[in-house]
Each structure stands twice: as C-alpha cells, then as structure tokens.
C-alpha positions in Angstrom: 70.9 -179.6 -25.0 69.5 -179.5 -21.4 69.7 -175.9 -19.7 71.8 -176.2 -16.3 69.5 -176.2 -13.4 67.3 -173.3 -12.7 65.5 -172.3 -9.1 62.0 -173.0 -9.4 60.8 -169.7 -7.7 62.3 -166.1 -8.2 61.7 -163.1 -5.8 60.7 -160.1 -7.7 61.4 -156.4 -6.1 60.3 -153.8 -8.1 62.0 -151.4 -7.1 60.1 -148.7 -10.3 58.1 -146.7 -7.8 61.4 -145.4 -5.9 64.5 -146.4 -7.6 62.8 -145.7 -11.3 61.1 -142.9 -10.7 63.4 -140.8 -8.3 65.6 -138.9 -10.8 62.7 -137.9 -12.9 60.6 -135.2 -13.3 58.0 -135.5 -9.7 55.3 -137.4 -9.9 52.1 -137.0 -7.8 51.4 -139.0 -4.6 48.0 -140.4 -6.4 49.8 -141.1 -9.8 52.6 -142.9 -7.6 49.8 -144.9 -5.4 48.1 -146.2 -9.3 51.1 -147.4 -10.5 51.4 -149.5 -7.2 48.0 -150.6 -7.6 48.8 -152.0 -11.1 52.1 -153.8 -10.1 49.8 -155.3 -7.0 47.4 -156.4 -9.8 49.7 -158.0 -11.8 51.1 -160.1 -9.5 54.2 -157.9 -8.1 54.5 -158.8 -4.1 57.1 -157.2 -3.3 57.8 -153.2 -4.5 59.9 -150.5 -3.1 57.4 -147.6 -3.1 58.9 -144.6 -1.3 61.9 -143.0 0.0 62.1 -141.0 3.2 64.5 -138.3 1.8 64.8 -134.8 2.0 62.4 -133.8 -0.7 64.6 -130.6 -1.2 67.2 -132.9 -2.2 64.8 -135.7 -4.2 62.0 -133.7 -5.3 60.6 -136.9 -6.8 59.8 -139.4 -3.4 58.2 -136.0 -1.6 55.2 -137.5 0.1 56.5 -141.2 1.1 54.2 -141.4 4.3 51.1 -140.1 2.5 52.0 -142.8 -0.2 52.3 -145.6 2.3 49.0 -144.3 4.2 46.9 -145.1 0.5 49.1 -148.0 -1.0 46.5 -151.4 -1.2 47.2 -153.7 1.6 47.4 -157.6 1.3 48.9 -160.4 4.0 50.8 -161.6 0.6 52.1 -157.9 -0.5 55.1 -156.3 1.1 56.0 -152.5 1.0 59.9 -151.5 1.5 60.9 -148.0 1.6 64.4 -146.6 1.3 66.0 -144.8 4.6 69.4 -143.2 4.0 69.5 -142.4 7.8 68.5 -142.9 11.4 65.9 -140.1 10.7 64.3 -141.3 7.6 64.0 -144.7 9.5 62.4 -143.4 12.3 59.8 -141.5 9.7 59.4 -145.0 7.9 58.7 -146.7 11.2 55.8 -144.1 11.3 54.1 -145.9 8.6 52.7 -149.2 8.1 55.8 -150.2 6.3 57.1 -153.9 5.6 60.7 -153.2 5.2 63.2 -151.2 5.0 66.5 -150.4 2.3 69.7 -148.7 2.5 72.4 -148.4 0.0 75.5 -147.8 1.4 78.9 -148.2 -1.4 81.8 -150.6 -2.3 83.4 -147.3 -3.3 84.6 -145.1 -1.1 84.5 -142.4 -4.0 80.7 -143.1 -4.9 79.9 -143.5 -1.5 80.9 -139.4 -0.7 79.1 -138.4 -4.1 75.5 -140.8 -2.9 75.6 -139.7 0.1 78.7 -137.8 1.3 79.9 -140.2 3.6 82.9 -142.4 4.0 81.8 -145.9 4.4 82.9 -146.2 7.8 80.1 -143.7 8.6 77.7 -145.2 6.2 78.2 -148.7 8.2 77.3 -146.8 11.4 74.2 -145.3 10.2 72.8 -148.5 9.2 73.6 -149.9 12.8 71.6 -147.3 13.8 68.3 -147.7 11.2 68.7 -151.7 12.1 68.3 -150.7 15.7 65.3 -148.0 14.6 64.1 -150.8 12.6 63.6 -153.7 15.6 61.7 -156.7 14.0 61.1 -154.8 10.6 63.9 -156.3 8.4 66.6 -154.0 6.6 67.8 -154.7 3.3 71.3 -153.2 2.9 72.2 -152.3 -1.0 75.8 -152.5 -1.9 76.3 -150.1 -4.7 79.2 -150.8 -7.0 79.9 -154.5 -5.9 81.0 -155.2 -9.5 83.0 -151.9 -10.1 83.3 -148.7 -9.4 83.3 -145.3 -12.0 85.8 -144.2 -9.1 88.2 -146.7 -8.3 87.8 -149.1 -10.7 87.1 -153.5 -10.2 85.7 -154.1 -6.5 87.8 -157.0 -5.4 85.1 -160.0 -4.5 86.8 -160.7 -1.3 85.6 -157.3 -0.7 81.9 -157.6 -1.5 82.3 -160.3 0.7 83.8 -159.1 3.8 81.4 -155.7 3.6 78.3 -158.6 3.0 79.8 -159.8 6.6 79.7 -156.4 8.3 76.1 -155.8 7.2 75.1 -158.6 8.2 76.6 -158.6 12.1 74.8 -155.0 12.2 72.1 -156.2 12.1 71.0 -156.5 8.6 68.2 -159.6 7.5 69.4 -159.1 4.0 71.9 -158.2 1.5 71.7 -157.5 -1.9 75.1 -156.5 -4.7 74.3 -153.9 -6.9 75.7 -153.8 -10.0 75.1 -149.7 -10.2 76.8 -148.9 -12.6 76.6 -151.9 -15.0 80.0 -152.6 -15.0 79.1 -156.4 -14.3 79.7 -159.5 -16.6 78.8 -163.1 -16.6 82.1 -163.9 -15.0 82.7 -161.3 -12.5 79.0 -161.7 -11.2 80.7 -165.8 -10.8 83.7 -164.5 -9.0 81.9 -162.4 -6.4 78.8 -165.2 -5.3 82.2 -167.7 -4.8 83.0 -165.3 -2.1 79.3 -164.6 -0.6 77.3 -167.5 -1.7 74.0 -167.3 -3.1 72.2 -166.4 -0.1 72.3 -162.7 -1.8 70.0 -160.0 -4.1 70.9 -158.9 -7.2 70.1 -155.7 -8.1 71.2 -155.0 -11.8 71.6 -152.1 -14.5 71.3 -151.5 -18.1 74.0 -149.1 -18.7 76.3 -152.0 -21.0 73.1 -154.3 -21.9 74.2 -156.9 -19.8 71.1 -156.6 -17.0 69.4 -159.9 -18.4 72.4 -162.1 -19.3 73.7 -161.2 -15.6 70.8 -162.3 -14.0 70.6 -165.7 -16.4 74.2 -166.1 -14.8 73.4 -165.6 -11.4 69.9 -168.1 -11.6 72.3 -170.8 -13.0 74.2 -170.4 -9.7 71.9 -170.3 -7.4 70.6 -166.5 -7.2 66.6 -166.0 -6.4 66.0 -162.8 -5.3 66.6 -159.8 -7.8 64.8 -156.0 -7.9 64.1 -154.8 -11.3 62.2 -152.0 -12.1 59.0 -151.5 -14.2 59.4 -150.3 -17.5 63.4 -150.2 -16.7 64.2 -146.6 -15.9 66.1 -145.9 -12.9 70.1 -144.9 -13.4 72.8 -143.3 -10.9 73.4 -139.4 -11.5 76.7 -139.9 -10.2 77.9 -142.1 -12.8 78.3 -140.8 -16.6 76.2 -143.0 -18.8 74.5 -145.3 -16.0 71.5 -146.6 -17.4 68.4 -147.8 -15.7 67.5 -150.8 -14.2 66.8 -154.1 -15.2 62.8 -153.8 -16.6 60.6 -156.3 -14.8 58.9 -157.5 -17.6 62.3 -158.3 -19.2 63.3 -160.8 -16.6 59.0 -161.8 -16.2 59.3 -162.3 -19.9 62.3 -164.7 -19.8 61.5 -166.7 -16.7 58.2 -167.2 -18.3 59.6 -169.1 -21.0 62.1 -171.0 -19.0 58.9 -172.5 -16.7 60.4 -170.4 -13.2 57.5 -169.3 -11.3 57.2 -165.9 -9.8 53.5 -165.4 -9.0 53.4 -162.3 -12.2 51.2 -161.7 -14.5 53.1 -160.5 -17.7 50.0 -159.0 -19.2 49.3 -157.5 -16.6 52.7 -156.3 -16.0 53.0 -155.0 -19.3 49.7 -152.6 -18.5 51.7 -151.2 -15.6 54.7 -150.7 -17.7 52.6 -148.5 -20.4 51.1 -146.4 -17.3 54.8 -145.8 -16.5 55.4 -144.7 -20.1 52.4 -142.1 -19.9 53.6 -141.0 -16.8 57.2 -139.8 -17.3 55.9 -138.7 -20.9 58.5 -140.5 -22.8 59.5 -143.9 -24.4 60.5 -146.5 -22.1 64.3 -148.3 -22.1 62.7 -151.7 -21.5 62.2 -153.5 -24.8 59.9 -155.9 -24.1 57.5 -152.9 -22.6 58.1 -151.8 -26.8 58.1 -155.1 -28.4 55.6 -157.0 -26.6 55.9 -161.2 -24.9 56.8 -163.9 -27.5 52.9 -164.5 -27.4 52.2 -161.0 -29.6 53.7 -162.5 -32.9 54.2 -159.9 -36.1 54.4 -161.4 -39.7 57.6 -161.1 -41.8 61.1 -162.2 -41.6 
C-alpha cells in the first residue's frame, strides 16, 4: 500500500542548545559552542543556540552573546536566538545573529506563569522585537496551540486568528507548539484546516505522540519542525511535560521514508551522545539509546 504523499524536503530546527538545555543544570559557554559545532557537522542548518534572558531567572542560557561571538559561521547555517522582550531583542541584535524567536501563549493562564503577561501584552512586545528586529526575521512560538494544562482544548479557529495577529505585527513566521503534548493526529488536522500548512510545528514528548504528530502533519503538508537533540527540553509550568521531539527520531524516520533534510544521522547521533555526557544522565530520545535501523542486534 502506497504511503500518501510526503514533502520532499523538511526544515530541521534544533532547537537542543536553548530549548533542551534551558531547564537543566548550566552548562558552560564552550561546552554549549561544541555541541553547536557537532550539530553544524552533522548537517543541522538551522539551531536555536541562545536565549537573551535574565540569567538570574535562566541560569542555564547565561552567556548568549559570548556564545554567538564563537558559534562556526557558514552562508548555509542560520543561528536563532530566543528574545522574550524588546530588551533581549535589542541584545540579540548586538550579535551576528540570523533570527530571532518569541513564544508568546494560546493560554491566557500559561501565558502569566511563562512570562507573566496577558497575551494582549505579550502581542505588544513582539510588535516591538519585530520593529527591534528590522530585516532579521522573527519567529513567533504559540505555546499551547493544541491545549492548554490551564484552560483546557485551544479552539483551532483560535490558533488561527492569533497565527493572523502575528503575522500583521510583523512576524516572517509562525510556528504551533504543542507544549504540553496534549496534541493528537486529529487535532493537529483540525488546527492546519484553520491555518494552512504554511506553519512550524514544534512538538513534545510528554504523551509519546511527538513522532506520529509530526507523520500527521508531513502527510498534510507541514515542512518545517524544531526538535531537539537528544530530546530533552519540557515546560516547568506544566506537570509532567516532557521534552521535545529528539532530532534523530524524526532524522531517523525521514531517512527511511526517502525525505531529504541535508543530516547526517551518524553524525547526528555523535552529537546526541555529547548531549548525554553533558547533562550527565540518560537521554529521553530512543533512537539516541537504540541506535538507526542500520545498527542491527541478533535475536527475536
């Protein structure tokens, strides 16, 4: 039986070096700068590297403009770094950096707990980092555009309407998080009927439904999707969110189903063990465990 039609290329963003590594234990500038090497080396184009926070609040991205100052540069490699406000875009902006991210919420109750704001100010500060911004392009993250731990399902009218906003302020992209991996199959149908494909998918762990979702979304038309190296990552303001979807994982499967995306999984995998050493403890991602297809055991 013939596998419905699949896009020929998918965009890769890992998003490990900020999104993965930012609620765990701190990790030195020059650890943070080798992993980015080996993503570079295996292929990974586009990575989310730093964010400008308040390292008082996120201990873990302290150091995002002496990152950026040492990452490897390449015409074909692009850097984004997360900016939660007009200040941390105008730091970002101070770098050599390729893009920019913001996450703003679906859910007007995760949206105070992120980043205690209501969304109505959230949507003004990222008017203001697009303007910061100028030609660089923003990226604005909706959290929680498949449900919310606060308020519950996320009507898809919704997603789409907000998509709309974002987009009028100024934003060059969009991409639906499922934060909180409360998406399915068919809900991550129902919301792309309302915003079309022309979307990211930015997808979690938390029910084991990271990989099936993006499957889902590919068959509709989806080509974009950050995933994270080694698949850690996870909200603190959700109870049991899980990390994100591991690179390798989605490499792995694409791989087999003849869609190109310009990685090495070897070499991927390499990066993935570094992340293991470096936040000293097994990883979630079970290819990074298992292996590719290609690493056959004996036995039943």
């Amino acid at each position: 039986m013939a596998l419905p039609a699949l896009p020929a290329v998918v965009v890769i963003r890992d998003v490990g070096p900020c999104d993965g590594l930012q609620p765990e234990a701190p990790v030195p500038v020059e650890e943070r700068v080798r992993l980015i090497e080996a993503l570079v080396a295996a292929g990974v184009h586009r990575i989310e590297v730093a964010a400008f926070v308040s390292p008082k609040a996120v201990p873990a991205m302290a150091g995002a403009a002496e990152l950026l100052a040492q990452v490897p540069r390449s015409a074909n490699v692009h850097y984004a770094a997360l900016v939660p406000n007009r200040r941390g875009a105008e730091l970002a902006m101070e770098t050599e950096v390729d893009e920019l991210t913001v996450t703003m919420s679906l859910s007007e109750g995760y949206n105070r707990r992120n980043v205690n704001r209501s969304i109505d100010e959230s949507l003004a500060e990222v008017e203001q980092i697009c303007a910061v911004a100028g030609s660089v392009p923003v990226d604005a993250v909706m959290s929680c555009a498949f449900g919310s731990p606060y308020e519950g399902d996320i009507a898809p009218k919704a997603v789409a309407a907000m998509e709309g906003r974002l987009r009028d302020l100024g934003c060059a992209a969009v991409t639906c998080a499922d934060t909180t991996g409360m998406a399915t199959p068919r809900r991550i149908e129902e919301v792309l009927h309302e915003t079309g494909t022309d979307v990211g998918l930015h997808l979690h762990e938390t029910r084991g439904t990271g990989l099936v979702n993006a499957f889902a979304a590919m068959q509709l038309g989806v080509d974009r999707f950050d995933t994270s190296v080694g698949g850690l990552g996870g909200s603190p303001f959700a109870t049991g969110a899980a990390g994100n979807l591991a690179t390798e994982e989605l490499v792995a499967l694409l791989d087999d189903l003849g869609v190109h995306t310009g990685i090495d999984l070897d070499r991927l995998l390499e990066a993935a063990a570094m992340v293991g050493e470096l936040v000293d403890r097994p990883l979630p991602s079970r290819v990074a465990a298992a292996g590719p297809r290609s690493r056959l055991a004996g036995g039943a």
